[in-house]
VEXFI-946051 format. One record per residue (C-alpha): residue number from 0; residue in three letters; x, y, z negated. Coordinates in pm, 1 decimal, padded with zeros to 6 digits. Layout:
# VEXFI-946051
<rec><resi>NUM</resi><resn>ALA</resn><u>X</u><v>Y</v><w>Z</w></rec>
...
//
This chain:
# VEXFI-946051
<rec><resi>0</resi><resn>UNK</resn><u>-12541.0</u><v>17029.6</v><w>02566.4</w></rec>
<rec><resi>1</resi><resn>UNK</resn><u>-12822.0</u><v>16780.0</v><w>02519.2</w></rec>
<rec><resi>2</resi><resn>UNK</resn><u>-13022.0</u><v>17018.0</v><w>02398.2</w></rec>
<rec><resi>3</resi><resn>UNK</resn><u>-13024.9</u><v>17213.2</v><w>02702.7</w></rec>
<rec><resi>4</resi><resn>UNK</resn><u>-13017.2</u><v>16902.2</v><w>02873.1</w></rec>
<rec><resi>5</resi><resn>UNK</resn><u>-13354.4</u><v>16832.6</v><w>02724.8</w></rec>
<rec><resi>6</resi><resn>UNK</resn><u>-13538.6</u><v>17142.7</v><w>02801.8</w></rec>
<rec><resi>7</resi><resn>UNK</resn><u>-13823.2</u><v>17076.4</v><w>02968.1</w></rec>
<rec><resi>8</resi><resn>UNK</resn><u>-13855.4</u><v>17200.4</v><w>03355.0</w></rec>
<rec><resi>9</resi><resn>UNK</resn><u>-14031.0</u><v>17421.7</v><w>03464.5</w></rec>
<rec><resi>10</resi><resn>UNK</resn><u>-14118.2</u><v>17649.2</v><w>03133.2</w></rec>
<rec><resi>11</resi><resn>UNK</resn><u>-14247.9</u><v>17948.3</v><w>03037.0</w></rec>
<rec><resi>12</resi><resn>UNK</resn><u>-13956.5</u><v>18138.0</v><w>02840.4</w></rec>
<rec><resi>13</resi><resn>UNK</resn><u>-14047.0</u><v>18158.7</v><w>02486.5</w></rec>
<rec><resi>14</resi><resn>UNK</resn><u>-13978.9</u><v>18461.9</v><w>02258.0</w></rec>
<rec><resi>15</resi><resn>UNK</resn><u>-13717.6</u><v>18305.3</v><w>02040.5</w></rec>
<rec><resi>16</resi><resn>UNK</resn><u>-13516.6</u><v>18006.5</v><w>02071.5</w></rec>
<rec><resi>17</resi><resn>UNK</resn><u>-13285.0</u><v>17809.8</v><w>02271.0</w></rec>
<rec><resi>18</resi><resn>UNK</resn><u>-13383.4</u><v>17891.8</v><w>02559.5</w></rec>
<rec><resi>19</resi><resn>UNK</resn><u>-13476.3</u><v>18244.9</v><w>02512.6</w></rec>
<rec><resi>20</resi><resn>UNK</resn><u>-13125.0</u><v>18269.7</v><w>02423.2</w></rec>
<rec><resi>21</resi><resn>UNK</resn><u>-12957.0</u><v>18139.1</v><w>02767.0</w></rec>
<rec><resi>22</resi><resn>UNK</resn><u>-13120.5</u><v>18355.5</v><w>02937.3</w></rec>
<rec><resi>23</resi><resn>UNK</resn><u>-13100.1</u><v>18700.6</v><w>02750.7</w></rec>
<rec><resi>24</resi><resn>UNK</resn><u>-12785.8</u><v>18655.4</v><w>02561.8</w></rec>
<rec><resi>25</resi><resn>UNK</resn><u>-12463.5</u><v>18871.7</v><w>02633.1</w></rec>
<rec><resi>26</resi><resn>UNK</resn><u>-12100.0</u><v>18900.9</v><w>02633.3</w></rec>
<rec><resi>27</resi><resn>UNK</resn><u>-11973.2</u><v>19217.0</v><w>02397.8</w></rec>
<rec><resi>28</resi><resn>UNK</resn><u>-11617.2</u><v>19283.9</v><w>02375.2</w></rec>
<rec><resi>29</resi><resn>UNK</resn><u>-11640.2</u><v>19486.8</v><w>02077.3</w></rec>
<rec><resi>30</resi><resn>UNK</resn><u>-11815.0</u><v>19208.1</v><w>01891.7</w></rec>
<rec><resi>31</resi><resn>UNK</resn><u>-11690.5</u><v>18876.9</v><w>01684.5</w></rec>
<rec><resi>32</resi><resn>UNK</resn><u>-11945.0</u><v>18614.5</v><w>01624.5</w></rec>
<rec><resi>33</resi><resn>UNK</resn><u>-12284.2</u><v>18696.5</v><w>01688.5</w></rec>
<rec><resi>34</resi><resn>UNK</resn><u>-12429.9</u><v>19038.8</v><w>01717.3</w></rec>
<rec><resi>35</resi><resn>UNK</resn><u>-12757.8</u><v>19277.1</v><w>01775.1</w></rec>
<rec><resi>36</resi><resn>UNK</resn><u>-12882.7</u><v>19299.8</v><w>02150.4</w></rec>
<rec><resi>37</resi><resn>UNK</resn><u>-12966.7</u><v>19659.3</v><w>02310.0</w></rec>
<rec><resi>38</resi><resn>UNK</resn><u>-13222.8</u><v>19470.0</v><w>02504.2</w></rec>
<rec><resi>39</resi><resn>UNK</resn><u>-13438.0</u><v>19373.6</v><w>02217.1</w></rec>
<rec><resi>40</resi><resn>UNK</resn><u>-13408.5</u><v>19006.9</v><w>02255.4</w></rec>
<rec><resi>41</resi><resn>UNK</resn><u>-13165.2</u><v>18744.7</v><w>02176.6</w></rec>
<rec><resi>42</resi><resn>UNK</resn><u>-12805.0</u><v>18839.7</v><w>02059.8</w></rec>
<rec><resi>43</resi><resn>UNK</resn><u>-12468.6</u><v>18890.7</v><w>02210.7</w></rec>
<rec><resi>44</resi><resn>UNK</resn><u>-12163.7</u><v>18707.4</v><w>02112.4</w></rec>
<rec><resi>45</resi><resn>UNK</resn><u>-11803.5</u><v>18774.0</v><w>02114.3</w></rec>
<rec><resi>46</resi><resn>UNK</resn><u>-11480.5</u><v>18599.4</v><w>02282.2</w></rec>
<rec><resi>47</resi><resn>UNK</resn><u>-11499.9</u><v>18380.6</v><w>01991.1</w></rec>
<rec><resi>48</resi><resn>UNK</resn><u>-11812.4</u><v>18263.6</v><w>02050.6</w></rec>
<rec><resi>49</resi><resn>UNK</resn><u>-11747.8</u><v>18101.8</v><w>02432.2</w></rec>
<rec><resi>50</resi><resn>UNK</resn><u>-11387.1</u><v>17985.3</v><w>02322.6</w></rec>
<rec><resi>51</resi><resn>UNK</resn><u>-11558.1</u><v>17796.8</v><w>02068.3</w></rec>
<rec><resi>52</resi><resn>UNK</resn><u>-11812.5</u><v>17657.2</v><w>02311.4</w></rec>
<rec><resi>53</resi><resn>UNK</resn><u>-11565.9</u><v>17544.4</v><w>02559.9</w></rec>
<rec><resi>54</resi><resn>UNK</resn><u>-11355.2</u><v>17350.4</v><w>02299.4</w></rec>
<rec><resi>55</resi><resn>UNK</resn><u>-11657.5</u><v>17221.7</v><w>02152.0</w></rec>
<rec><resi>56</resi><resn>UNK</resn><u>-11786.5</u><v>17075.9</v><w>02503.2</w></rec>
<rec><resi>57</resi><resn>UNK</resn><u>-11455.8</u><v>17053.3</v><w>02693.7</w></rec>
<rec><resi>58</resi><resn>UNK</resn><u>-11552.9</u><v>17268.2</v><w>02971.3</w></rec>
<rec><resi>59</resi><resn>UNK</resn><u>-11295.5</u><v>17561.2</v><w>03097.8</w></rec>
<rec><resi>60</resi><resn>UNK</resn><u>-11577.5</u><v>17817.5</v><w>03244.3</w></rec>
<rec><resi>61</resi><resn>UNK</resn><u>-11938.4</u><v>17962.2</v><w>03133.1</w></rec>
<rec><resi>62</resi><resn>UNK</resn><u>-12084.1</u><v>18090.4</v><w>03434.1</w></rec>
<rec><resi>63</resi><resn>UNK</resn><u>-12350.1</u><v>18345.4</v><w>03360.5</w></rec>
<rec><resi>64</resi><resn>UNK</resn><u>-12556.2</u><v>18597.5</v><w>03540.8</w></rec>
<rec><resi>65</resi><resn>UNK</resn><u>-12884.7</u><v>18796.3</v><w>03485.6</w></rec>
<rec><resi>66</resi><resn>UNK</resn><u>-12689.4</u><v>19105.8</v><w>03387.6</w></rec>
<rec><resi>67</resi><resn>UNK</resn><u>-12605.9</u><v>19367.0</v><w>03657.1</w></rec>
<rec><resi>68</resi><resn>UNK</resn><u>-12255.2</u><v>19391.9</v><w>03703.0</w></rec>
<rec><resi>69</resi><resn>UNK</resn><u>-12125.1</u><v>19666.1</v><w>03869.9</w></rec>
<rec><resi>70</resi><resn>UNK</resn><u>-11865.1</u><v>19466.3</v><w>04146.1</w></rec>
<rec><resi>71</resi><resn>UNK</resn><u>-12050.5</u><v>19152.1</v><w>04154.7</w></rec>
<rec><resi>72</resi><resn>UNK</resn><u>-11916.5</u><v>18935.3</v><w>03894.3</w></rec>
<rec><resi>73</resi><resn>UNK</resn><u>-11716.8</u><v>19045.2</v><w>03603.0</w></rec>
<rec><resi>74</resi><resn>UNK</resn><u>-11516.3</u><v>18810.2</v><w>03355.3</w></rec>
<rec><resi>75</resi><resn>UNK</resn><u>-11454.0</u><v>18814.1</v><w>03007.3</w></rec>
<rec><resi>76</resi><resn>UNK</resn><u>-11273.6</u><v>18636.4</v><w>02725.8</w></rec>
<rec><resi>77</resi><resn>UNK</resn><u>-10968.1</u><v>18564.9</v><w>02913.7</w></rec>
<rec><resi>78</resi><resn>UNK</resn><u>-11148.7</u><v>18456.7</v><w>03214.1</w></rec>
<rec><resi>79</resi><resn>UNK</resn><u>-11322.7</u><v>18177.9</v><w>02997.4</w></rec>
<rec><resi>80</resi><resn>UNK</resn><u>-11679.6</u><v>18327.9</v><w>03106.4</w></rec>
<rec><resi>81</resi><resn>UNK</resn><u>-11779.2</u><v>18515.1</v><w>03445.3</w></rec>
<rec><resi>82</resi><resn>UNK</resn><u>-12078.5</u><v>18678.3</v><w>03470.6</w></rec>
<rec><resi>83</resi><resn>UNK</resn><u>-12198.8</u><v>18719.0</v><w>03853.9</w></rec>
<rec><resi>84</resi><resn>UNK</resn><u>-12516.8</u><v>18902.4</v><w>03990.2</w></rec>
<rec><resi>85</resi><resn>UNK</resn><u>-12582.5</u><v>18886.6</v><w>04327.3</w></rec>
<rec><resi>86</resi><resn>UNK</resn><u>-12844.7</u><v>19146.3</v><w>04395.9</w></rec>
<rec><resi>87</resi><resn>UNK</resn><u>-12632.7</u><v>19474.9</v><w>04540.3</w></rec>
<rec><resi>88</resi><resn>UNK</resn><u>-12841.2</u><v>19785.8</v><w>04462.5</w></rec>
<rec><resi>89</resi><resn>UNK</resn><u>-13021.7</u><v>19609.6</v><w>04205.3</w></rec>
<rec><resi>90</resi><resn>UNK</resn><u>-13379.5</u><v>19746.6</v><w>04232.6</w></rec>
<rec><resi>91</resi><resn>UNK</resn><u>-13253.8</u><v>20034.4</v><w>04461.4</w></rec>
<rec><resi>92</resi><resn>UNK</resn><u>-13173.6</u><v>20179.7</v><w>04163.0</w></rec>
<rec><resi>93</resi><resn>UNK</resn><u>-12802.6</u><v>20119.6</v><w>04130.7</w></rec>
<rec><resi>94</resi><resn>UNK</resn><u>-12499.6</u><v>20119.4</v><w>04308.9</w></rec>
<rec><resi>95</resi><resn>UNK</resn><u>-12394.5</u><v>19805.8</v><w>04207.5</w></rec>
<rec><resi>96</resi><resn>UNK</resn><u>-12213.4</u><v>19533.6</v><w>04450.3</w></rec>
<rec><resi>97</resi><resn>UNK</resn><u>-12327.8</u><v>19166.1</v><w>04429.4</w></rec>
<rec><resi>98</resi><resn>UNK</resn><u>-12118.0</u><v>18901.6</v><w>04402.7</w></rec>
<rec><resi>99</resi><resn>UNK</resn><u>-12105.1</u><v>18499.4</v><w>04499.5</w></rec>
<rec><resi>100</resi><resn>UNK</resn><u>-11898.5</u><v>18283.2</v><w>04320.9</w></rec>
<rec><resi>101</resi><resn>UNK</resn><u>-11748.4</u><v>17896.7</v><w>04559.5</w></rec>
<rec><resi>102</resi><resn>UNK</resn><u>-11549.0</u><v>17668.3</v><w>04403.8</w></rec>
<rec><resi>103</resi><resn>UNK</resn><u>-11380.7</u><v>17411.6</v><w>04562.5</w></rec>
<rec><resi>104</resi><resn>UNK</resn><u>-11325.5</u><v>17061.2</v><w>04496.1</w></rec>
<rec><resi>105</resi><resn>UNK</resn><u>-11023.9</u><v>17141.3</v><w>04321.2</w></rec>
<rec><resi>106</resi><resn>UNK</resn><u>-11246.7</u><v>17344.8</v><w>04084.4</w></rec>
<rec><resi>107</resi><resn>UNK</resn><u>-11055.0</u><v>17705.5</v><w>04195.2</w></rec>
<rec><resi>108</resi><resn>UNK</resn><u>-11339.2</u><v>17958.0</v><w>04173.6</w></rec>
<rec><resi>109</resi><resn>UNK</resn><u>-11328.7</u><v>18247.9</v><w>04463.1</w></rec>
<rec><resi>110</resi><resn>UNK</resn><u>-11547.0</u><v>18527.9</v><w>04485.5</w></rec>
<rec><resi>111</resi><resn>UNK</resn><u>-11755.0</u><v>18730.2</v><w>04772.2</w></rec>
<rec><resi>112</resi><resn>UNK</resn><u>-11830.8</u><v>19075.1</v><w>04714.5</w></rec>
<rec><resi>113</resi><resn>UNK</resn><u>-12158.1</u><v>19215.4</v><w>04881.7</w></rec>
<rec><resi>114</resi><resn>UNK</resn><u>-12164.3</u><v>19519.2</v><w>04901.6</w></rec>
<rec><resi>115</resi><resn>UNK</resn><u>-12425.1</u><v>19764.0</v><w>04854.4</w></rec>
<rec><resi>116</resi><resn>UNK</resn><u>-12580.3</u><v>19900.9</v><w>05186.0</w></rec>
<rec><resi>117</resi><resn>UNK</resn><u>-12661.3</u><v>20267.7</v><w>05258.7</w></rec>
<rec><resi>118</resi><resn>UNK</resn><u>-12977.3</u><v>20227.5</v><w>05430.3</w></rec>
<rec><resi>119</resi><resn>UNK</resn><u>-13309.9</u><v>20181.9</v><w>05249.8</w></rec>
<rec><resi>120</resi><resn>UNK</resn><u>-13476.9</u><v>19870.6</v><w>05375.2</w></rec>
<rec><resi>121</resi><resn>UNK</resn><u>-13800.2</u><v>19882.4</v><w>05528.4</w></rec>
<rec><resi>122</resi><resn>UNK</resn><u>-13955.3</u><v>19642.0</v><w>05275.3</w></rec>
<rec><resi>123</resi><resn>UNK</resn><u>-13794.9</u><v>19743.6</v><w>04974.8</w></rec>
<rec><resi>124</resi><resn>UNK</resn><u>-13895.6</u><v>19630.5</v><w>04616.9</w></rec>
<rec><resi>125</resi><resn>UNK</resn><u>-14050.5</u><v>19881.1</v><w>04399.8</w></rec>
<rec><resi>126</resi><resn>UNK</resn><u>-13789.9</u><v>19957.2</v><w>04176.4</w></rec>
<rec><resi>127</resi><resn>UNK</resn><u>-13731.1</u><v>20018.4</v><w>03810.1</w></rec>
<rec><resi>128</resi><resn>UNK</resn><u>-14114.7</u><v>20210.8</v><w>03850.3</w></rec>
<rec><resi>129</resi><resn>UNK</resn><u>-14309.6</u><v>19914.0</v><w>03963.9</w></rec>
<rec><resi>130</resi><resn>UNK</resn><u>-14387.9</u><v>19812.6</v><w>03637.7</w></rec>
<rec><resi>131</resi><resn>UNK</resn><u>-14200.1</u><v>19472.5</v><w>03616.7</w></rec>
<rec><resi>132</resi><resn>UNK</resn><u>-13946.1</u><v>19389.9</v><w>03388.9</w></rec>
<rec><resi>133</resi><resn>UNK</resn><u>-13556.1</u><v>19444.8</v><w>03532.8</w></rec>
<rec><resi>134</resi><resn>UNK</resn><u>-13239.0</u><v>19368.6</v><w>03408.7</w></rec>
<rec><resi>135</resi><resn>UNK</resn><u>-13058.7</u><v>19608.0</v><w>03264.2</w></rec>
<rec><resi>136</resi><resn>UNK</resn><u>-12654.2</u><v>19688.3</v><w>03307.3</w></rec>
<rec><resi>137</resi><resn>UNK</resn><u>-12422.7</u><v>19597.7</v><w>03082.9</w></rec>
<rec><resi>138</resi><resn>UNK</resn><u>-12425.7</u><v>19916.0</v><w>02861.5</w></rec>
<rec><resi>139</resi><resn>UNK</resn><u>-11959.7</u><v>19911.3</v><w>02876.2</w></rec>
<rec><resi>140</resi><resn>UNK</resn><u>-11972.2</u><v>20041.9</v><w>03221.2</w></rec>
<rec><resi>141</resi><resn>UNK</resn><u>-12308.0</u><v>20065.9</v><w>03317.4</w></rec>
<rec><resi>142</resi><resn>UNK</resn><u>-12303.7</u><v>20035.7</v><w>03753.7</w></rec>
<rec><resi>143</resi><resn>UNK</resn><u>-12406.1</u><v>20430.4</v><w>03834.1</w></rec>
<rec><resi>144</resi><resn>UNK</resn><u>-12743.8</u><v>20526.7</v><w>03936.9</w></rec>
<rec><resi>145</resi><resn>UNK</resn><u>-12816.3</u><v>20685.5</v><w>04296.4</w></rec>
//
């Protein structure tokens, strides 16, 4: 934790490294330990891999996002992580709901689901053509596409 702790703000994200890794790292229920990323960067990691976090650091929940989910927030290894994204119809390009995550001062986590509208906006982002980099969908159960 000091490590992240020590990261300085605001940063460019490099290539490799710690930080590279917090933010394009992900969840994969079919692997143990440490594994290959589809997006080309980073790794995922298994059920293993957060359990052994949280014992490590004595902390009950990794809350993630930067992955489109396809309710809103999705949670894996035994609840121990939750991944939300809050964006519904990510890019216009998916059908995905977004979801917010409150938690109380009893630490109970609830959720809100957004979800996606029918309408196109009349400002709308350009989409997975615009040329910018998205985020992709967890490849499992990839949100479907309009």
């Amino acid at each position: 934790m000091e490590q992240i702790r020590r990261i300085m703000r605001p940063t460019d994200v490099p290539d490799t490294g710690l930080l590279c890794d917090l933010l394009w790292s992900d969840p994969d229920k079919d692997v143990q330990g440490w594994g290959e990323n589809d997006r080309g960067v980073s790794f995922t990691f298994g059920a293993d891999v957060v359990s052994k976090f949280l014992n490590r650091h004595d902390l009950d929940l990794i809350c993630r996002a930067h992955q489109v989910v396809e309710d809103g927030y999705e949670f894996f290894a035994k609840r121990q992580l939750v991944t939300l994204f809050s964006a519904p119809n990510y890019c216009g390009e998916f059908d995905n709901a977004g979801g917010m995550m409150s938690v109380d001062e009893t630490l109970m986590c609830s959720f809100q689901i957004l979800k996606p509208s029918e309408k196109k906006a009349k400002y709308q982002y350009g989409g997975l053509n615009s040329g910018r980099p998205v985020t992709p969908p967890r490849t499992a159960n990839p949100p479907k596409k309009r």
